[in-house]
C-alpha positions, 0 to 999 in steps of 0.5 A: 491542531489547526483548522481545515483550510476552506474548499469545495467539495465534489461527490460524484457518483460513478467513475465517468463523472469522477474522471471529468471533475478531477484535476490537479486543483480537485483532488480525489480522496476516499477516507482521507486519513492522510489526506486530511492530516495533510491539509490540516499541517498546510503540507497541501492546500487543495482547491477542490476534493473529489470524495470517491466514497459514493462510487461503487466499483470502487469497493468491489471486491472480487477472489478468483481462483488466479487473483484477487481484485480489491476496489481502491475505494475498499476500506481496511477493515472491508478487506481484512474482513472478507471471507476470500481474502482470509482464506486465499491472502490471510497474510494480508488480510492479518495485516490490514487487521493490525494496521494503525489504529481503528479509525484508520482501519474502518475509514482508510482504503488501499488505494488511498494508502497506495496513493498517499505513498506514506513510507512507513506504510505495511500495506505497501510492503505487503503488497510488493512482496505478493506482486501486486499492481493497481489499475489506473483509469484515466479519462481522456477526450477519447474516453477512459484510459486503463493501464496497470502498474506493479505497485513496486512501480508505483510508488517511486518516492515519498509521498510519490507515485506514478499516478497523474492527475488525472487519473483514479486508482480503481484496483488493486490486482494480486495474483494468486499462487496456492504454491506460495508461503509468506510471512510480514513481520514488523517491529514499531514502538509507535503507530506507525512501524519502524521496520516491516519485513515481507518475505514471499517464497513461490516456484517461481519467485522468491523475494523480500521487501523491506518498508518502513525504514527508508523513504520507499520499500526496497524489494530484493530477489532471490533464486531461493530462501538460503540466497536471501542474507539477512545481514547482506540486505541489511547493509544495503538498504538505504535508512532513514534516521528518525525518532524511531531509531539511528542507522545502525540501529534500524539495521540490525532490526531489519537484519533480525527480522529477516533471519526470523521471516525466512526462517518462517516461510522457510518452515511451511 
């Protein structure tokens, strides 16, 4: 693996001055899992990084009755971790605990995975399926601007998002629902998963999301657990063929877990 290309390096200390100093050319980073991997390939070549790792708020982590908030700057293995989020999100909080290998769980962070935007990416799909936003703080000649996004909205193509440059991801907001059942199934014969599957029943909202297997996670809808087709949703995804598996293939994986997560929520 090639060397990393030069550049400066910036280590602010709060969210003020992390706002002023980035840019397109300094870009903020926190583990730098990907990003470093990235900057290795040549994929980016940064002037600039703007390490968030010193910023506090970033790593809050917050569990109230109706939502739970996680600073973007929270590492995996922080909020996989935490006594709140085990006992009111342990579907997440299983996940992160799985996820890649142990350097990636103790130095990666939400929000850094969030923002990297990698299609094979669980935490993404896990998110979707509990309706989760981030809160992206911007900085502006009137000061610093705030605004939420469903991270179903968030992320709108590989390694693409709706955030600018100028602004930081600083939480990830999930909201809390003692009534919902959920359950995230993945198939993968390397790190990364080939297919991931999410499936979320609540009063008022029952959903599946599908990640891995195209370039972003596709979120379908449904009345309730018997509207969700397993074979149906198969067919309409849009597969990307790969080393992991062909078309046909990844398909009728995602068709089995499917059935396999809708009949687990649909137990309790």
């Amino acid at each position: 693996m090639s060397v990393l290309p030069a550049f400066d390096l910036d280590r602010p200390v709060s969210l003020s001055e992390a706002l002023s100093l980035i840019s397109e050319e300094a870009v903020p980073y926190n583990g730098g899992t990907e990003l470093l991997l990235a900057m290795r390939a040549g994929f980016l070549r940064p002037d600039r990084l703007v390490d968030l790792k010193r910023i506090p708020e970033l790593k809050r982590i917050e569990v109230a009755d109706d939502q739970v908030i996680i600073g973007g700057g929270a590492t995996h293995d922080e909020a996989s971790g935490h006594d709140g989020i085990r006992a009111t999100l342990p579907v997440l909080a299983e996940t992160l605990s799985k996820l890649g290998n142990p350097r990636v769980r103790a130095a990666g962070t939400l929000g850094g995975n969030l923002c990297f935007a990698e299609p094979k990416s669980d935490v993404a799909t896990v998110l979707m399926a509990l309706d989760a936003s981030v809160r992206l703080l911007g900085g502006s000649p009137d000061g610093t601007t705030t605004r939420d996004v469903p991270v179903a909205e968030f992320i709108v193509g590989p390694y693409t998002t709706t955030r600018t440059s100028a602004e930081i991801l600083s939480q990830i907001r999930i909201p809390v629902d003692t009534q919902s059942r959920m359950t995230y199934m993945k198939y993968q014969t390397m790190e990364r998963p080939t297919v991931g599957v999410a499936v979320s029943k609540s009063p008022n909202r029952t959903v599946a999301v599908i990640g891995a297997i195209g370039p972003i996670p596709e979120v379908f809808q449904a009345a309730t657990l018997d509207d969700l087709d397993p074979e149906t949703i198969a067919a309409a995804l849009d597969v990307i063929e790969d080393l992991t598996g062909a078309d046909d293939y990844k398909r009728h994986i995602a068709a089995l877990l499917i059935a396999r997560a809708i009949e687990k929520v649909a137990a309790g």
